[in-house]
N, C-alpha and C positions, 0 to 999 in steps of 0.2 A: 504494500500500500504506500503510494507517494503521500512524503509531508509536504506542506505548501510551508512558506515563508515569505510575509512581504516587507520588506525595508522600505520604511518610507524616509526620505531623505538621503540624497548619494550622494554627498561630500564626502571625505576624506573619512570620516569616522564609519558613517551608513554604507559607504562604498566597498570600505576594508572587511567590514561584518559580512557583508554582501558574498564577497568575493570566497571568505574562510567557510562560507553558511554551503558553496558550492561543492565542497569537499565531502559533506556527509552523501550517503548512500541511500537511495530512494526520495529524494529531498528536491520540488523544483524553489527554484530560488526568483519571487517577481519583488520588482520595485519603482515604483514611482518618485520623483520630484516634482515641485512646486515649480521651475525652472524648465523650460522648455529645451533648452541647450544641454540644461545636466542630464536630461534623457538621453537626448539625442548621443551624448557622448557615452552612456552608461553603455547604451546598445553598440553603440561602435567597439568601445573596448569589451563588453562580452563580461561587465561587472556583473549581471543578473544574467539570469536562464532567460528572461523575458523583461521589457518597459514595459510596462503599462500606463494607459491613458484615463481607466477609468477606476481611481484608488479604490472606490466603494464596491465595485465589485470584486476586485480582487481581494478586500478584503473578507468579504464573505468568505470566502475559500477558503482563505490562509487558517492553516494549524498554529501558526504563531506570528505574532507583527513587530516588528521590530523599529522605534522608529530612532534614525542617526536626526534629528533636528537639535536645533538647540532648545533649551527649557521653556523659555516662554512661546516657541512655537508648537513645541512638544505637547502645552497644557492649552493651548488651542485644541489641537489633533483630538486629544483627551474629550474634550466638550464636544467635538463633532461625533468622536466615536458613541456617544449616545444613542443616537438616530439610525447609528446604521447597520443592518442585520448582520451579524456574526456567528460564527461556527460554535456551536456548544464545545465546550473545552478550551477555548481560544485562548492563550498564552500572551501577555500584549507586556513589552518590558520598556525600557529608550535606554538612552547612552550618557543622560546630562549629567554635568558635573559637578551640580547639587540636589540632593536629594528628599529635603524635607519637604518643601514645594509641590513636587511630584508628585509625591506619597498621601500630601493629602489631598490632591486633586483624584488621587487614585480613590479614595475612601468613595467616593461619589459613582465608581466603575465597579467597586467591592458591596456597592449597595444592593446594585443591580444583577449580580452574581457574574463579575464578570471580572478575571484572573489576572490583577496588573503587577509584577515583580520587579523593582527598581533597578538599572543597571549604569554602570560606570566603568569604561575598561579603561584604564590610564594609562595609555600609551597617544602619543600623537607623532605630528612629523612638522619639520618645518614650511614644508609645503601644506597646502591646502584644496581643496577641492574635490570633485571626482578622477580627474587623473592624477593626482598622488594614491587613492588608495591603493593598498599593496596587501596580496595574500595573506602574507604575514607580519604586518605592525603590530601586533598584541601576541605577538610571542613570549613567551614568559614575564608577558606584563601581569598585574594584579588585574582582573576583573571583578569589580563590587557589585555583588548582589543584593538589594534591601528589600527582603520579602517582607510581609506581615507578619506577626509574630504567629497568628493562626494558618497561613496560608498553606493550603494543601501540598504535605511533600512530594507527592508523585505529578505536583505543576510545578513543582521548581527543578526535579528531576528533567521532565519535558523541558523544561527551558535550557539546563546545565546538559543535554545530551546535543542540541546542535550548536551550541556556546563552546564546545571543548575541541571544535573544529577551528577555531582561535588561536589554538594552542597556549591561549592563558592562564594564569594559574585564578583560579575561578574560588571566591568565598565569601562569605553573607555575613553582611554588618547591621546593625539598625542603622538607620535613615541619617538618625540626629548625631549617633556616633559617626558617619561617616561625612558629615558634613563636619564638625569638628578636627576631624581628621585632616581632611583636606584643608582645612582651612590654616595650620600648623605646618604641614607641608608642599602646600602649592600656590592655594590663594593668596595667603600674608606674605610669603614671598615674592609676589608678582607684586604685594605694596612696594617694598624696601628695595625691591629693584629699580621701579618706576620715580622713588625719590630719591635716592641714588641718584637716576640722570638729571633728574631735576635740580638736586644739588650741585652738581657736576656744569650745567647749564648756566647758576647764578653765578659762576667763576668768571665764566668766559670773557665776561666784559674788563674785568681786572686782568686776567691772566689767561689771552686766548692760549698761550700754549699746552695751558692744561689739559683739553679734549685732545692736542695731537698724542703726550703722554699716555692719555686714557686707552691705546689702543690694545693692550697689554693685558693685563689681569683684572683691569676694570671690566673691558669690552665683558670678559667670559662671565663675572659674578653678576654682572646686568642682561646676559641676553636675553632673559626674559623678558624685559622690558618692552622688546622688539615686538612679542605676542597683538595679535588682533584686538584693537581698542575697543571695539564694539562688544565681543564676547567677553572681555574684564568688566566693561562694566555693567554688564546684567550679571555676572558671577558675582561681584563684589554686592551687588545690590540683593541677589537672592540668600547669599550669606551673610548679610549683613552684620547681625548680634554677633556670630560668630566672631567674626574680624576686628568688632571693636576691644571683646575681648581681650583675643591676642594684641590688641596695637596696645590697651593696657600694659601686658605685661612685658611686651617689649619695650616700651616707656618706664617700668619697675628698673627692667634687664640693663636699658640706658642711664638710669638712676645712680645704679652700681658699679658702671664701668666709670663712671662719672666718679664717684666715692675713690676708686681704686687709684683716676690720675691725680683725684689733689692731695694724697697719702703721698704720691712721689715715691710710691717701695717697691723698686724693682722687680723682688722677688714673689711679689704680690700678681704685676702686672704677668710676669714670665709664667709664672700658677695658670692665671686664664687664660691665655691664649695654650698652655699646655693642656689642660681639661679641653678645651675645645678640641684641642688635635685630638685626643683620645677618641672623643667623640665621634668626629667625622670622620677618622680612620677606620672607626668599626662600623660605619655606615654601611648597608648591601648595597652592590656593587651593580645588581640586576635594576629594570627599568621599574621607576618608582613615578611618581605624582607627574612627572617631567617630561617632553619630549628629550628625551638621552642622545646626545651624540658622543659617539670613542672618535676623541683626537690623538693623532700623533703628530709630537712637536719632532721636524725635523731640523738636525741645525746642517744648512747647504751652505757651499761655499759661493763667494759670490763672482759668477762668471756667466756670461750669454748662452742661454739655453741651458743654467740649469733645472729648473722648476718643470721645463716639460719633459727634460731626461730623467729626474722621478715621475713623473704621469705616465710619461710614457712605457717606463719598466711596470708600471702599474697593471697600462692597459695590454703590455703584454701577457700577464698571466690573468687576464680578466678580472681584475681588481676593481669594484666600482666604487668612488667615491662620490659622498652629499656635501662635500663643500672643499675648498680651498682657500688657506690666506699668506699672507707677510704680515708678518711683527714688526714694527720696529722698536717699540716698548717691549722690553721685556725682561723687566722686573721679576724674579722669580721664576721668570720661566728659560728652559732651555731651549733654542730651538728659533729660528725665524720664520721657518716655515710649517702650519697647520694644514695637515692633512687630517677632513672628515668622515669618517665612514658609519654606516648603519650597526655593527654590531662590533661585538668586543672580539667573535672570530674573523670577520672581513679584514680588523687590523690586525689580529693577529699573524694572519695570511701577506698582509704590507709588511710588516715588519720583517718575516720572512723573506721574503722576494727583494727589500732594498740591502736587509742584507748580506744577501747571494750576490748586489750587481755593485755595491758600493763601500765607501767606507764613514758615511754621513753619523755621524752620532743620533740616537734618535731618543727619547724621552715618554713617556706615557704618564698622563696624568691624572 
């Protein structure tokens, strides 16, 4: 017996599920956009078994609906989904990346007897849209499920049997706890990134050579800042309580670093910043709240055509890399040149290869 599956929304999130959802067996996989283009492209690339034009009926069909939108489009969807006939058993989960919202928009779907399971796979890419998604972006990423505390295990089973075609590591949080969570390691960090450059920005008029420095170790602890403005701030605004929170106790956290400079005690100062290294050392190394990129700092020597004579040893053993740069700050870091890749074995595999053709010192960090 074929399961049906509809993805609604094929960006980069919807897209990626789309694509992993095609892998299970007896399974067709349809999906619709709001976006006449994103179809259009869906079906060219062969993201879905089928596009479809007319969501409500496909949704009738579907065994399970999955939607990739973002949350306040998601709880749109939700309120249509009222009206429209669906399959007894019907599985209906999304991918936003707050969850209490959802959950209780879900309450309204659980009235009605009808099966809503909260999901979050945190994995992304710097790219966006339908032609970035990729097979496997949620590879050993975390996928958060937030069922109901009563919700039937053999629909969450249903849901976690074509969710493990992801290949992420899949596990059920409450709602509130997971919005908490996030908000500690993803959300509040897309604050202190974003005032970071803003600080960074009030310089410039005194001291523009500050931002040419910044290219260095600053650029890396801020890249989040680069993320989609629009989506921070419906995240920030759905998390709201959460964030103020944390900007509390990060305001405590600044209180104290604050205490430890006007002591002037060295060995006080050298304590914290040593506690923190502990810390962040024993941090997992697997993809967390973050789009993850593995850098390798290579340090080249500088002569014409060196940077394509590593690309190009790259692209001889089919090495593909997501990004490329020059340093020329580099405070702490070794290396002038940043090569990005997708996974911690893609560079492992670089690392190999430049060092069979070169003698470049290379750094991983």
């Amino acid at each position: 017996m074929t399961r049906n599956v509809l993805v609604i929304g094929l960006g980069l999130i919807g897209g990626s599920i789309a694509l992993s959802c095609q892998k299970a067996p007896q399974t067709k996989v349809f999906g619709y956009d709001i976006q006449e283009k994103t179809r259009e492209s869906a079906a060219t690339l062969n993201i879905v078994h089928e596009v479809v034009e007319d969501v409500k009926h496909a949704a009738s069909i579907a065994d399970i609906i999955i939607f990739g939108t973002p949350v306040n489009a998601t709880i749109h969807w939700m309120e249509e989904l009222k009206q429209w006939s669906l399959k007894p058993g019907v599985v209906i989960t999304d991918t936003g990346s707050t969850k209490s919202l959802i959950m209780e928009k879900a309450l309204e779907l659980k009235a009605r007897g009808i099966t809503f399971i909260g999901g979050h796979p945190m994995a992304g890419s710097h790219k966006s849209g339908v032609t970035a998604a990729r097979q496997y972006l949620f590879e050993n990423a975390y996928y958060m499920l937030t069922p109901f505390d009563d919700e039937d295990g053999n629909q969450i089973i249903k849901l976690e049997q074509i969710l493990k075609f992801t290949l992420a590591k899949i596990v059920k949080v409450d709602a509130h706890d997971h919005d908490h969570m996030t908000a500690v390691v993803s959300h509040f960090p897309h604050i202190i990134a974003a005032s970071l450059v803003h600080q960074l920005n009030g310089e410039k008029a005194k001291n523009p050579m500050t931002s040419l420095l910044a290219a260095g170790g600053f650029r890396d602890i801020t890249r989040i800042a680069s993320s989609n403005p629009s989506i921070w701030r419906d995240i920030t605004l759905q998390n709201r309580n959460e964030l103020l929170d944390q900007l509390n106790i990060w305001q405590e956290e600044m209180d104290r670093v604050r205490s430890i400079l006007m002591k002037n005690d060295d060995k006080l100062i050298e304590t914290y910043f040593a506690e923190a290294k502990n810390v962040r050392d024993d941090l997992p190394t697997t993809t967390g709240a973050f789009y993850t990129t593995y850098d390798l700092y290579v340090d080249i020597p500088d002569y014409p055509g060196v940077i394509s004579e590593v690309t190009g040893y790259l692209a001889e053993d089919h090495i593909s890399i997501t990004n490329i740069r020059i340093l020329e700050a580099r405070e702490d870091i070794f290396g002038i040149l940043v090569i990005s890749f997708q996974t911690s074995e893609i560079r492992e595999k670089a690392v190999l290869c430049l060092q069979q053709r070169t003698k470049f010192e290379m750094y991983i960090a």
